[in-house]
C-alpha positions in Angstrom: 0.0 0.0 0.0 3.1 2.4 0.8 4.4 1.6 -2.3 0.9 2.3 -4.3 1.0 5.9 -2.7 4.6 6.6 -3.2 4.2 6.2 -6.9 1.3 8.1 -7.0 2.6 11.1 -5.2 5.3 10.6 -8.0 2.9 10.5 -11.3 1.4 13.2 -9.7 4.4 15.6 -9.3 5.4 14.9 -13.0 1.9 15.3 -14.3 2.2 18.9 -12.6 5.8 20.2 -14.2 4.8 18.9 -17.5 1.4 21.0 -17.3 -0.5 17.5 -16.7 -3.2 18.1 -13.8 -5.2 15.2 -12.8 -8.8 15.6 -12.3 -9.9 16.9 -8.3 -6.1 18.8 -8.2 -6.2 22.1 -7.1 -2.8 24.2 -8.1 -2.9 28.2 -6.8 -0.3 30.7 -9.0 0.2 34.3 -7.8 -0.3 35.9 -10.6 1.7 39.4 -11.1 0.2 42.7 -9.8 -2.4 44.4 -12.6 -2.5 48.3 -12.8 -5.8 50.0 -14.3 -5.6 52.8 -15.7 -8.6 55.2 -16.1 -9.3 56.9 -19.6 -8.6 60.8 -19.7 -11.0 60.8 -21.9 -14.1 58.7 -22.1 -17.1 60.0 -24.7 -20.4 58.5 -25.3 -23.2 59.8 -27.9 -23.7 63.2 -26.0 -21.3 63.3 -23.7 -17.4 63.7 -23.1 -16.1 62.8 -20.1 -12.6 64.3 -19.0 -10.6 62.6 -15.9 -8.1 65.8 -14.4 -4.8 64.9 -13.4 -3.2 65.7 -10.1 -1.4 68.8 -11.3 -4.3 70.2 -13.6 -6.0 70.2 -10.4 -3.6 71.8 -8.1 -2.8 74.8 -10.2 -6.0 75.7 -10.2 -7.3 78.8 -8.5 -11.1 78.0 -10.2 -13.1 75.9 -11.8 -13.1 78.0 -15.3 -8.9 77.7 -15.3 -9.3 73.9 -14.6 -11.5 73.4 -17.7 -8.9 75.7 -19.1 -6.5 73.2 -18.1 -8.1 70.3 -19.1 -7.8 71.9 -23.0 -11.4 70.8 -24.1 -12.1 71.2 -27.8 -15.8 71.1 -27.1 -15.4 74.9 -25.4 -14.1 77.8 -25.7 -12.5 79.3 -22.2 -11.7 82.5 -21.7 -10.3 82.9 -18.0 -9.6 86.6 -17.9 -12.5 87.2 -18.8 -14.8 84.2 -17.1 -16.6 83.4 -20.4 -17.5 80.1 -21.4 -19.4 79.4 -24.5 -19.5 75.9 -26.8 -17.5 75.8 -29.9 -20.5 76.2 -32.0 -20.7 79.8 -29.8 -23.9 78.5 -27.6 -24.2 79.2 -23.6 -23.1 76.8 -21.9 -25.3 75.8 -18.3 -22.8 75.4 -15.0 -23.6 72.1 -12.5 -22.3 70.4 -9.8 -23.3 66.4 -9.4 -26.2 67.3 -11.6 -27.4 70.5 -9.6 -28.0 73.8 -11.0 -25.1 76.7 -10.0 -24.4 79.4 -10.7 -20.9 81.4 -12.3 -19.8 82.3 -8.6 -19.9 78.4 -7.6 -17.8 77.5 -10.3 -15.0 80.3 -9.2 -15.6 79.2 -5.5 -15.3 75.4 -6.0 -11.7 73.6 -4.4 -10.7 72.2 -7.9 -9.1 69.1 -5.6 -12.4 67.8 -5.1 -13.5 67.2 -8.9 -13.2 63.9 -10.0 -14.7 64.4 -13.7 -15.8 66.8 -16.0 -18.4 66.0 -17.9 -19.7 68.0 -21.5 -23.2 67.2 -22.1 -24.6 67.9 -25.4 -28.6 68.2 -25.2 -28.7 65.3 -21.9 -31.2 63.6 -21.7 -31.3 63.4 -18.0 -34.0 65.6 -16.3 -31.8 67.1 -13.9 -30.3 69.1 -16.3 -33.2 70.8 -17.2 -33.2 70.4 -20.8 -30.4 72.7 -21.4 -28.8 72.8 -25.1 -25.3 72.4 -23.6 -23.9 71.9 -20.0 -20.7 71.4 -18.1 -21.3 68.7 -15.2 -18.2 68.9 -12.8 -18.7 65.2 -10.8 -16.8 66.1 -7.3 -15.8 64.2 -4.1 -18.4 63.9 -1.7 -18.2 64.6 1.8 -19.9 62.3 4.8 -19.7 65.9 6.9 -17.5 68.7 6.9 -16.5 70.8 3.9 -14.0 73.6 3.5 -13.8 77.4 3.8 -11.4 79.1 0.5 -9.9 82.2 0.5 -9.3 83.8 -3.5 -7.8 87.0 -4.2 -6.6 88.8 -7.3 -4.5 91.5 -7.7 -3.9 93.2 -10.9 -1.6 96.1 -11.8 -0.2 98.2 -14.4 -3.1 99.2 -16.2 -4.9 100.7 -13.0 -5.6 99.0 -9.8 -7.9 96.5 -9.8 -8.6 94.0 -6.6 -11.0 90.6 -6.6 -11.4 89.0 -3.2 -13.7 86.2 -2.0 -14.4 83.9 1.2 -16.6 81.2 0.9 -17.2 78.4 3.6 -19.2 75.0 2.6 -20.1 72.8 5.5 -21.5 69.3 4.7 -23.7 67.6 7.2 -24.8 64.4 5.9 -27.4 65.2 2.6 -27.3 69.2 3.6 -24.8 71.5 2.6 -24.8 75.0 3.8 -22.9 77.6 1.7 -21.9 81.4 3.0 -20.1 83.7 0.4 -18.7 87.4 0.5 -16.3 89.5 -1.9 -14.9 93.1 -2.3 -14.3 94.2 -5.8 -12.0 97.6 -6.1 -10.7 99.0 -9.0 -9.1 102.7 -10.2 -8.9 103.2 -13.9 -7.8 106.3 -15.4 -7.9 105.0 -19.3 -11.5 104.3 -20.6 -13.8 105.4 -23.1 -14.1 106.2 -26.9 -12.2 108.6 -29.7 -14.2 108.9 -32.5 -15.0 111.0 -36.0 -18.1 110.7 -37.5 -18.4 112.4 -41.2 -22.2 114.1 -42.0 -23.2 114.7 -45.5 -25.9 116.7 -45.6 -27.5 119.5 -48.2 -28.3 122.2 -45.8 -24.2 122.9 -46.0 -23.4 121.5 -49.5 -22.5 124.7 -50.7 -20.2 125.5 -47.8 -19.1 121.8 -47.2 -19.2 120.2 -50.2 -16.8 117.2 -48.9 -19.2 116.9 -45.9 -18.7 118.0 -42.2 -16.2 116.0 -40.0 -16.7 116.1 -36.1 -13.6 114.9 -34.3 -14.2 114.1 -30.3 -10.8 112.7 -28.8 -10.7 111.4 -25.0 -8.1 113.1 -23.2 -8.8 112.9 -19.2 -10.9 109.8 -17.7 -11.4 108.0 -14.4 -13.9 105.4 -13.1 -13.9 104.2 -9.5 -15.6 101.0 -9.3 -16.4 99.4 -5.8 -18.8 96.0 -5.4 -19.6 94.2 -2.5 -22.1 91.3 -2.0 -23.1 88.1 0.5 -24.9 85.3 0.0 -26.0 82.2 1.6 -27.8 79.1 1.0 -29.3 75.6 1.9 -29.4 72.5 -0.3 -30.7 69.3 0.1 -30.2 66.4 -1.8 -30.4 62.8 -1.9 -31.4 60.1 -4.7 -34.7 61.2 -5.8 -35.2 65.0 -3.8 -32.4 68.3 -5.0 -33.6 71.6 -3.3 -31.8 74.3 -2.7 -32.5 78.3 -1.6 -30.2 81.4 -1.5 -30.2 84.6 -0.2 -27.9 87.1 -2.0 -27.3 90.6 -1.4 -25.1 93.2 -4.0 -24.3 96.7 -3.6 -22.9 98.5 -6.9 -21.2 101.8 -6.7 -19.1 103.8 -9.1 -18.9 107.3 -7.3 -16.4 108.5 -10.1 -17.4 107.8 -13.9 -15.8 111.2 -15.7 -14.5 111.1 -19.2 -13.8 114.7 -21.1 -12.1 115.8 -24.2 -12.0 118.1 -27.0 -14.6 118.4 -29.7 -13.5 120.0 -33.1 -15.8 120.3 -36.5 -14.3 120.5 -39.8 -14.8 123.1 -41.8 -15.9 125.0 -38.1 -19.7 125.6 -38.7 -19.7 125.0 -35.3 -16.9 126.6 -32.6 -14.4 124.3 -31.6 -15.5 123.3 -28.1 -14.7 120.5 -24.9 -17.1 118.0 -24.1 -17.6 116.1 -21.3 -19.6 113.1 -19.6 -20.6 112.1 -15.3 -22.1 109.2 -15.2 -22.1 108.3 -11.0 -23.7 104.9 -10.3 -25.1 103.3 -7.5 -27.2 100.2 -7.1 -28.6 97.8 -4.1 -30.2 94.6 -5.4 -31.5 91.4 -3.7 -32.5 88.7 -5.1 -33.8 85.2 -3.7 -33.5 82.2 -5.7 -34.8 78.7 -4.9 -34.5 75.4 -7.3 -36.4 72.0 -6.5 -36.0 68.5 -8.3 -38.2 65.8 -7.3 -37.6 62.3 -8.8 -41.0 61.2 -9.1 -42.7 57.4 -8.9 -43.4 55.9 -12.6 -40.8 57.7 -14.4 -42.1 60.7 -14.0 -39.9 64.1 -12.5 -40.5 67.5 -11.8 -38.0 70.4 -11.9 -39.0 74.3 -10.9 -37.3 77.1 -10.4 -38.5 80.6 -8.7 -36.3 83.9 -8.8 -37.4 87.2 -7.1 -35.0 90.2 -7.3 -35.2 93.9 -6.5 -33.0 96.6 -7.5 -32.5 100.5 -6.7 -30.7 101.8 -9.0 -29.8 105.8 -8.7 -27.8 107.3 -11.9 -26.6 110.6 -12.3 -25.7 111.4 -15.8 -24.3 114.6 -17.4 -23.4 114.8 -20.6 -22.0 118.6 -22.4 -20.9 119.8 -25.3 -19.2 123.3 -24.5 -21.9 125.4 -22.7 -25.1 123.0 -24.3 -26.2 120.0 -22.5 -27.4 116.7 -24.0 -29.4 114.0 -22.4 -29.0 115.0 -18.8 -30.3 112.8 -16.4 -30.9 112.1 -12.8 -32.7 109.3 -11.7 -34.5 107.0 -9.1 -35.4 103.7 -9.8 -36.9 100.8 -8.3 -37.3 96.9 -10.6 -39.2 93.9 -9.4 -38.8 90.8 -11.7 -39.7 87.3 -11.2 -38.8 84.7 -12.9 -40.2 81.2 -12.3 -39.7 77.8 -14.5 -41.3 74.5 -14.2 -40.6 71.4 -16.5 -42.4 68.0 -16.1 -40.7 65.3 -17.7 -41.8 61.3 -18.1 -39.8 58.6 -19.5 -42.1 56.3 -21.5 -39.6 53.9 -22.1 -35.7 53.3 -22.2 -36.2 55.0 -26.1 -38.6 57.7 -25.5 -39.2 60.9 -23.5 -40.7 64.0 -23.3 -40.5 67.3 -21.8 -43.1 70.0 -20.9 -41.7 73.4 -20.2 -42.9 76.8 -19.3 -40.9 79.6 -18.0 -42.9 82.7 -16.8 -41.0 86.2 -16.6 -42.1 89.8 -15.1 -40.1 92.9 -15.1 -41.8 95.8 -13.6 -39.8 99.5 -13.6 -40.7 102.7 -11.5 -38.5 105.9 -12.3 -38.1 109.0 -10.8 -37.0 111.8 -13.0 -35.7 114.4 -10.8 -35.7 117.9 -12.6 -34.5 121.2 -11.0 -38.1 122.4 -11.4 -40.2 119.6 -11.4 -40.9 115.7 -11.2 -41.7 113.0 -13.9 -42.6 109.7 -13.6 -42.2 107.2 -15.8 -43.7 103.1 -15.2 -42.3 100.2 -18.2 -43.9 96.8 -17.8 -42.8 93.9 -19.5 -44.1 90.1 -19.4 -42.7 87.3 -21.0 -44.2 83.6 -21.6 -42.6 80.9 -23.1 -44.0 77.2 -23.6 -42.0 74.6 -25.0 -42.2 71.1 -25.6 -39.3 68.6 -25.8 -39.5 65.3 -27.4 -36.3 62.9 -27.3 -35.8 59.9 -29.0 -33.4 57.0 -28.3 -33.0 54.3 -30.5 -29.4 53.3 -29.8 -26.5 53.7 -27.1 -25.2 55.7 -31.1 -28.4 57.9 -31.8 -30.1 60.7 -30.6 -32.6 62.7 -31.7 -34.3 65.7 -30.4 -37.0 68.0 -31.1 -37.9 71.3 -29.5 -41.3 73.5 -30.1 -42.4 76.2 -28.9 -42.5 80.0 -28.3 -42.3 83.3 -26.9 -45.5 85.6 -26.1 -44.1 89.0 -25.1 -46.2 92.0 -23.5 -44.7 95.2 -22.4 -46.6 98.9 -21.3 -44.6 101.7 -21.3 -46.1 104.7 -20.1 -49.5 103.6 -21.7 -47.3 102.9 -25.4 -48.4 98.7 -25.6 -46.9 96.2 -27.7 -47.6 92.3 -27.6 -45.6 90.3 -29.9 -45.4 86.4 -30.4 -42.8 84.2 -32.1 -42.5 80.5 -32.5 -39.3 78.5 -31.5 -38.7 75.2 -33.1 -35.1 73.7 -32.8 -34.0 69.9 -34.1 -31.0 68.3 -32.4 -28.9 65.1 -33.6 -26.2 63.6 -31.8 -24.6 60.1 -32.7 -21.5 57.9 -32.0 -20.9 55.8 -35.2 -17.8 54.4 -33.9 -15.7 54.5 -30.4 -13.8 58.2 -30.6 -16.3 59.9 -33.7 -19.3 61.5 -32.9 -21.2 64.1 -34.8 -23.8 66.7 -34.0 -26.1 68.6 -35.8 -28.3 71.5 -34.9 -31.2 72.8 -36.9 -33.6 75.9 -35.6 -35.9 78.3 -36.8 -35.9 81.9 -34.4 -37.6 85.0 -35.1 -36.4 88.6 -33.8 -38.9 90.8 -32.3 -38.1 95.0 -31.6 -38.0 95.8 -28.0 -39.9 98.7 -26.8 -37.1 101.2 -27.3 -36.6 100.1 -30.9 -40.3 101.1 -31.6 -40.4 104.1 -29.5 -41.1 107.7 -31.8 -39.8 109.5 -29.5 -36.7 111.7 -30.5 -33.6 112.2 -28.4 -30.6 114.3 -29.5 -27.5 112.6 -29.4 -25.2 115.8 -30.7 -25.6 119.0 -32.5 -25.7 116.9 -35.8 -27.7 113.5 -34.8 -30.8 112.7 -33.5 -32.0 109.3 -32.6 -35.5 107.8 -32.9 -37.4 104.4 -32.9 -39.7 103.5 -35.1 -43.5 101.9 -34.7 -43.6 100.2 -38.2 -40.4 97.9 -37.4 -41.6 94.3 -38.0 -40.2 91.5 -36.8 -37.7 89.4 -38.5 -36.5 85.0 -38.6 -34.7 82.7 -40.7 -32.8 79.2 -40.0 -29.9 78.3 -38.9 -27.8 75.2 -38.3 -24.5 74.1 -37.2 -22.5 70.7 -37.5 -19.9 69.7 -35.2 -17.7 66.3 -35.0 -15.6 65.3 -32.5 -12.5 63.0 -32.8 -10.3 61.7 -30.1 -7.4 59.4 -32.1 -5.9 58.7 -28.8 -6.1 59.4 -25.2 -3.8 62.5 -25.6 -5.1 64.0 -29.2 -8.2 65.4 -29.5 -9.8 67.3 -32.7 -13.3 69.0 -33.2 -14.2 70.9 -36.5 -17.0 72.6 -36.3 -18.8 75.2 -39.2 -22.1 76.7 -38.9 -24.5 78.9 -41.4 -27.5 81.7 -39.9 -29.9 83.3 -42.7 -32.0 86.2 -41.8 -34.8 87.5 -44.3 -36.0 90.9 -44.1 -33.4 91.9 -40.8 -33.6 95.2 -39.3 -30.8 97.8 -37.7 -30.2 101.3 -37.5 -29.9 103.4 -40.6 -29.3 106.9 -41.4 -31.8 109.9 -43.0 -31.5 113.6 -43.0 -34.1 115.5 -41.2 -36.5 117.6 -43.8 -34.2 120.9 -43.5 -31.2 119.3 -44.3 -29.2 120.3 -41.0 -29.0 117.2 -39.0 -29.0 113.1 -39.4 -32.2 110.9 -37.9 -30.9 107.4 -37.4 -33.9 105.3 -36.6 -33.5 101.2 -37.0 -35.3 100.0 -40.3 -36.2 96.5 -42.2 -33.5 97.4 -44.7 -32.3 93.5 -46.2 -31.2 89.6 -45.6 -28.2 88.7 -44.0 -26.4 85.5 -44.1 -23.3 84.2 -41.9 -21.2 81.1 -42.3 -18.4 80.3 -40.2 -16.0 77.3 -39.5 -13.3 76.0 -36.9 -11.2 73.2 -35.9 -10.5 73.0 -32.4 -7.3 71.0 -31.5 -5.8 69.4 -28.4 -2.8 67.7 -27.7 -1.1 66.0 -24.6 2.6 65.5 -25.2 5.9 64.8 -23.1 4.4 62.2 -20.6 1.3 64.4 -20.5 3.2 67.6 -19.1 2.8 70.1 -22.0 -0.7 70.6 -23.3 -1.1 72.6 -26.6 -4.5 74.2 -28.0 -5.0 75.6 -31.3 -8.4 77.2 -32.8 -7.9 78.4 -36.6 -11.2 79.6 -38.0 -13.0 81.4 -41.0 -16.0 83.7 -41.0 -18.5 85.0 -43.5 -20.6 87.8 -43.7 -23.3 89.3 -46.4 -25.5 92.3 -46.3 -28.4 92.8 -49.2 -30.5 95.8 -49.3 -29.4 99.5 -48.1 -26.5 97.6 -46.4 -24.9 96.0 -49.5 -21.3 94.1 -49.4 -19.8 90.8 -47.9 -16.7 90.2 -46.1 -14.5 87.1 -45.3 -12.6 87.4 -41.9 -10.4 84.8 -39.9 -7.9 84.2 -37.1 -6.6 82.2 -34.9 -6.4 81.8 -31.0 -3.3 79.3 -29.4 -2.3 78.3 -26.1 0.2 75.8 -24.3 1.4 74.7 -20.7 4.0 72.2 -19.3 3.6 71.4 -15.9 6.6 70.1 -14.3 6.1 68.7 -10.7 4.0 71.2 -8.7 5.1 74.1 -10.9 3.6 75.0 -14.6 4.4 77.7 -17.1 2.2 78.5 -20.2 1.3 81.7 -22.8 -1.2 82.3 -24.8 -1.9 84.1 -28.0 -4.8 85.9 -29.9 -4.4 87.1 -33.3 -6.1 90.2 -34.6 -9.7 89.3 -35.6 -12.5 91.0 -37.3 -16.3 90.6 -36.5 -20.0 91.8 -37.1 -23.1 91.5 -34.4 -24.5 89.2 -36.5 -27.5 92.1 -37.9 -25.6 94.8 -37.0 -23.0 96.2 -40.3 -20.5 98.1 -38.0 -17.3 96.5 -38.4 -15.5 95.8 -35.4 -11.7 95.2 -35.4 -10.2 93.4 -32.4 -6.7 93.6 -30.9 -4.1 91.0 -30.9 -3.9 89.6 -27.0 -0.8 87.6 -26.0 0.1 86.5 -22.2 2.6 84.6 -20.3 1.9 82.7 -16.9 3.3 80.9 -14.1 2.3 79.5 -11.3 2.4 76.8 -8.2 -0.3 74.5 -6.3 -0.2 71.6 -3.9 -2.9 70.0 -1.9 -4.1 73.4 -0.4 -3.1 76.5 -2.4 -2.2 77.8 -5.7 -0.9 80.6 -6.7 -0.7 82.4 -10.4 1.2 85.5 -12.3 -0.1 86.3 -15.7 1.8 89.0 -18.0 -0.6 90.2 -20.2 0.8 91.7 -23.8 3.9 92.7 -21.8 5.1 94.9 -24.4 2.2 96.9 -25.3 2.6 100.3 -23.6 -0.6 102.6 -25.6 -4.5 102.0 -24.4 -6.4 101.4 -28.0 -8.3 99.1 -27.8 -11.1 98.0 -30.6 -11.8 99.8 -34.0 -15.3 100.8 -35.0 -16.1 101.5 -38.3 -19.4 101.9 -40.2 -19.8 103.6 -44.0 -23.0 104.9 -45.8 -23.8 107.8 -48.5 -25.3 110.6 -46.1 -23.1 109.6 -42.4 -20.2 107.3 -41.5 -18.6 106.7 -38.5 -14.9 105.4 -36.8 -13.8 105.3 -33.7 -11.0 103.7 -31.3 -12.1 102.6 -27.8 -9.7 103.3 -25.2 -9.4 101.0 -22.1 -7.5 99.4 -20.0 -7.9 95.5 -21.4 -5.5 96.0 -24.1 -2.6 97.6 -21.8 0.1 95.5 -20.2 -1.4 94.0 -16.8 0.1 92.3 -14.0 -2.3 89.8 -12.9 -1.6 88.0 -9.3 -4.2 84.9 -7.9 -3.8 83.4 -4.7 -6.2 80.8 -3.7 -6.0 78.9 -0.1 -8.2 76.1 1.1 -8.8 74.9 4.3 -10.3 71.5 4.5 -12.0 69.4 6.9 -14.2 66.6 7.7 -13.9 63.4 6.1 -14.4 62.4 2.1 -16.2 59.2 0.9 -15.7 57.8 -2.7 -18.4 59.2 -4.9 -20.1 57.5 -7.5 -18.8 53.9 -9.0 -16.1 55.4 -11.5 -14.1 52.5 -11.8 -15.8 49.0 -10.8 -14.5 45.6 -11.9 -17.0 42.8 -11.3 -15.2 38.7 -11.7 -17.5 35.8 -12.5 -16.4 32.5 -13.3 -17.3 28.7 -12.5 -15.9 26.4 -10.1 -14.2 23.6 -11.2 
């Protein structure tokens, strides 16, 4: 029997080096350690999801310069200026784990916490209120505690200009209470407009036959600027219930607003005279804002939002020309608006939903005019309505399609002058994933333009010796389509394309135009249905990650296309370019940034705007708590012109330079502190691996 076992211990042994296993053997093999590595990028039919790194996170002072960091080809970031828009130029919505905030929560947010980023594309979730295009940051959670940050910006060389904000979040299990405050200083001496305007007209054609020329250059300005606010709030939120209300307090006040120069007319049918414009501010709003989100039994939800604000506004304005005085104004005025949304959406299946929205909106104006004789009062009322139904259709984990209809009824009373006005909204929305790393978009809508009360208003108000300004009652409203396409490629991990090109046609548009008054002495401009207009436009924004994913480079090259018909009659093809890049080496980064020259129209509007070159370098530091920045902006730029203005027709044209403070070298300092506590849990199931197998 010994025997018997010895051998078989011996079979055995050999059966298991030669890869042999007998039946009811069991053999265990440590296996060598697996590393998982989660996609920097991850998109889906609507979505793009973007993972920050360690660094991207630590250098930033805000949210807006971590998107900025994260070099996503699906926006356009500007973080001087805190504008965000989508690369087919739409607004873009702001929330945090799927709840509505606002600009001030994305500047106030610790940037360590954010685990994602997500760019939604007409989501189909409810929560997101059936915005065209969001930015979802997905954040570490809290089980209690929070953290209070401290920001400040300093900027010099162009002025003195100061940005500072506390803000303390406190989690206690599914409540989070939020307190905020912030000063805002700043001391410009540079700001305002030169300009010369050129009048034909046949009261002085025998005197002037090459027309008049009015020269008015800026040559002494100051504006004082100092903001304060607070605000606080309570949310709740849990799986099915989000609610949140806030209290917010701002005061506005600019006790110095004073620009003056010299006024000359050529040939001098007029004396050679100074001008000069006070234009004291001060304001005190309030507003109270609540949001609620139920998740609701049967697939059903329902999301409404109510808004109440109050502003006193008092303004102080003096404008002169020489001895004669233009537009002079002192005024008291109190506004009430509401606005209040409510949306009730159902799922009727995993393909299928649909969307009721209305959104209900009251403005309501008292003014004081105080006179040094007498009083007036003046009372503007305006009411907006706007239904709109939302279909969205599913067929695929590829394909989406959306529909939008709707529209805007629009009531306004202005001292007893009425206008009511209604225009329909339809909008079509495709979004679909062929393959992993393409997807394409396409946008379809149909919008009409209706005047605003001042637009229809006969009223005439003298704007200078030689122009006068009026509305006018017969101005009808004007629409057309428009559509955009956009694709989005990511051939890697670290490369990352998105062209993008878009067309707008309006029929019948209207804008200001220019007539001479019936004796010939002065120019009426008074907006008009004068044409169609038609603008195409195209980009390709580019991202790369390179060296180990420390530099990061951004490109935007892009074509646009403009064409007037009727009194307005030319076309124009303009372009530019915008590039940035940053390498981040340990806890320090460097980058710069550049902004070619580029020329524009207001879509309607023919003046032709010509836009400065803008180039900045930056450095900066972060860690776990703080981060701080320096940005050089256009360090060798040492004059204060800013944008050119330039508009042409037979009987009055018009040029002119603004002069600010935004195209001058700047020193830009940000320091940002947090101080966290309380404990974090994981948030979410970003990364879950799930083994099944069978026993042998």
């Amino acid at each position: 029997m010994r025997i018997f076992i010895l051998v078989l211990t011996m079979v055995i042994t050999v059966a298991v080096q030669g890869q042999t296993i007998p039946i009811d053997t069991v053999i265990s093999k440590e296996l060598n350690e697996v590393v998982v590595h989660a996609d920097r990028v991850y998109m889906t039919r609507n979505k793009v999801s973007y993972t920050p790194n360690k660094s991207q996170k630590n250098s930033a002072t805000n949210g807006l310069m971590l998107l900025q960091n994260l070099a996503i080809p699906q926006l356009q970031i500007n973080t001087l200026t805190g504008n965000v828009t989508s690369n087919t130029n739409e607004s873009v919505s702001f929330f945090i784990d799927g709840v509505p905030v606002t600009e001030s929560d994305i500047a106030d947010m610790n940037t360590r916490d954010v685990r994602r980023v997500e760019i939604l594309n007409h989501p189909t979730d409810p929560r997101f209120r059936n915005v065209a295009y969001a930015v979802n940051f997905i954040m570490q959670r809290y089980e209690y505690g929070g953290y209070t940050k401290i920001n400040s910006t300093e900027m010099f060389l162009h002025g003195l200009s100061s940005i500072n904000t506390i803000n303390s979040k406190m989690i206690l299990k599914k409540f989070t209470f939020d307190a905020r405050a912030y000063y805002q200083y700043s001391n410009i001496n540079h700001f305002g407009t030169s300009s010369t305007e050129w009048f034909y007209l046949s009261n002085y054609q025998k005197d002037t036959p090459k027309g008049i020329t009015r020269t008015q250059s800026l040559d002494n300005s100051k504006i004082i600027s100092q903001n304060s606010g607070a605000s606080f709030r309570v949310m709740y939120n849990n799986e099915n219930i989000q609610f949140s209300s806030t209290i917010n307090y701002l005061f506005k006040n600019n006790p110095i607003n004073r620009s003056e120069g010299n006024l000359i007319y050529t040939p001098e049918i007029f004396e050679n005279r100074t001008w000069n414009k006070e234009n004291p501010l001060h304001n005190n709003a309030i507003k109270w804002n609540n949001d609620l989100f139920f998740k609701l039994p049967k697939n059903w939800s329902l999301a409404a939002t109510f808004e109440l604000t109050y502003d006193h506004n008092n303004n102080i304005q003096t404008n002169t020309e020489g001895v004669t005085s233009y537009r002079n104004l002192n005024a008291k005025e109190n506004i009430w608006s509401t606005g209040t949304e409510i949306q009730i959406t159902k799922k009727i299946n995993e393909k299928n939903s649909i969307s009721l929205n209305t959104s209900f909106f009251t403005y309501n104006s008292d003014i004081t005019y105080l006179l040094s004789s007498e009083s007036t009062f003046s009372k503007n009322e305006q009411n907006y309505i706007c239904p709109l139904l939302v279909y969205n259709y599913t067929p695929s984990e590829h394909l989406q399609l959306e529909g939008r209809i709707g529209g805007v009824a629009f009531h306004s009373n202005a001292d007893g002058l009425t206008e009511d006005s209604f225009h329909p909204i339809f909008n079509f929305n495709l979004e679909w994933l062929p393959i992993r790393g393409h997807r394409l978009g396409l946008g379809l809508w149909y919008n009409i333009n209706t005047p605003i009360g001042s637009q229809t208003n006969p009223i005439l108000l003298q704007n200078s010796a030689l122009l006068w300004s009026q509305g006018n009652p017969k101005l009808k409203s004007f629409g057309g389509p428009s559509i955009n396409v956009s694709y989005t490629w990511n051939p890697s991990q670290y490369i990352n394309i998105s062209p993008v090109a878009a067309w707008t046609f309006k029929k019948n548009y209207y804008t200001d135009c220019f007539f001479q008054t019936s004796d010939g002495k002065a120019i009426i401009m008074r907006p008009e249905n004068c044409g169609n207009y038609q603008n195409g436009w195209a980009a390709i924004n580019f991202s790369m990650y390179t060296l180990n994913q420390k530099l990061v480079f951004q490109l935007r090259p892009f074509i646009d296309y403009h064409k007037f018909t009727g009194i307005y009659n030319f076309n124009k093809i303009l372009g530019g370019i915008n590039m940035a890049a940053t390498y981040y080496w340990n806890q320090f980064y460097v980058g710069a940034s550049y902004t070619s020259p580029q020329g524009s129209y207001d879509q309607t509007n023919p003046m032709y705007r010509k836009k400065r070159s803008n180039y900045w370098i930056m450095a900066g530091w972060g860690n776990s708590k703080m981060s701080i920045q320096a940005v050089l902006l256009n360090p060798f730029r040492s004059h204060w012109f800013g944008d050119h203005y330039s508009l042409s027709t037979p009987i009055y044209s018009y040029e002119a330079t603004s002069i600010n403070a935004d195209n001058h070298r700047r020193l830009q300092i940000s320091l940002s502190y947090n101080i966290c506590y309380g404990k974090k849990v994981k948030s979410g199931n970003d990364l879950q691996s799930v083994s099944t197998g069978q026993s042998s």
